[in-house]
N, C-alpha and C positions, 0 to 999 in steps of 0.2 A: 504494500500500500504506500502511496505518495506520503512523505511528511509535512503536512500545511505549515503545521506548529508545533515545535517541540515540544515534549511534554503534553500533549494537548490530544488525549484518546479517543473523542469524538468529536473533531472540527466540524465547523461548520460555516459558508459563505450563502452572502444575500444575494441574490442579484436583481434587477429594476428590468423588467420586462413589458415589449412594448407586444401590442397586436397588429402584426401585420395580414390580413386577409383572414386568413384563417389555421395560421399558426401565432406562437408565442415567440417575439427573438429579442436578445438581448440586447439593451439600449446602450449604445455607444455614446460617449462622451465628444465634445469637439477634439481633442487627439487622436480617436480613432480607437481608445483604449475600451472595452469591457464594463460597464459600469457595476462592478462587484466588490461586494465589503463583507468584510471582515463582523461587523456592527450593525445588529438589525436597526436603529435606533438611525444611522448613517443613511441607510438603506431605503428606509421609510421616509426620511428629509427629502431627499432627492427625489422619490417616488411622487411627494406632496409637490414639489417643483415642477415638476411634468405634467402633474393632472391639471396644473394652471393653464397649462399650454393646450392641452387635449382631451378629450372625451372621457371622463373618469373611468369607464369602464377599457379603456385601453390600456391601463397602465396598473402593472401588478406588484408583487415583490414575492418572489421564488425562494425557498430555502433548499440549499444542496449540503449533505451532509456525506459523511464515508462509505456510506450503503448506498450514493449515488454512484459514487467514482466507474470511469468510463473507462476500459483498459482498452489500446486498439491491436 
């Protein structure tokens, strides 16, 4: 298994997810970067910033935890 955080048994990240059609994808920031924390609390900030901008029901916040993790 990946280590997110040391010492840290069941990590966990938020991520700010938009609706595109008819899927969920993850809101990118003006960098380009992943808009994912660390901080549900961060998570939801940002999420409330967005819904300003768009349709509240477009804009979610996703919890991914170590029973998500994706091996390729």
């Amino acid at each position: 298994m990946t280590t997110w955080i040391r010492d840290n048994e069941n990590p966990t990240l938020w991520a700010v997810m938009r609706r595109e059609g008819l899927t969920w994808q993850i809101v990118h920031n003006s960098h380009g970067h992943a808009m994912v924390y660390l901080s549900l609390q961060t998570a939801m900030t940002q999420a409330d910033r967005l819904r300003r901008q768009a349709e509240r029901d477009a804009i979610r916040v996703t919890k991914y935890d170590y029973s998500a993790e994706i091996v390729y």
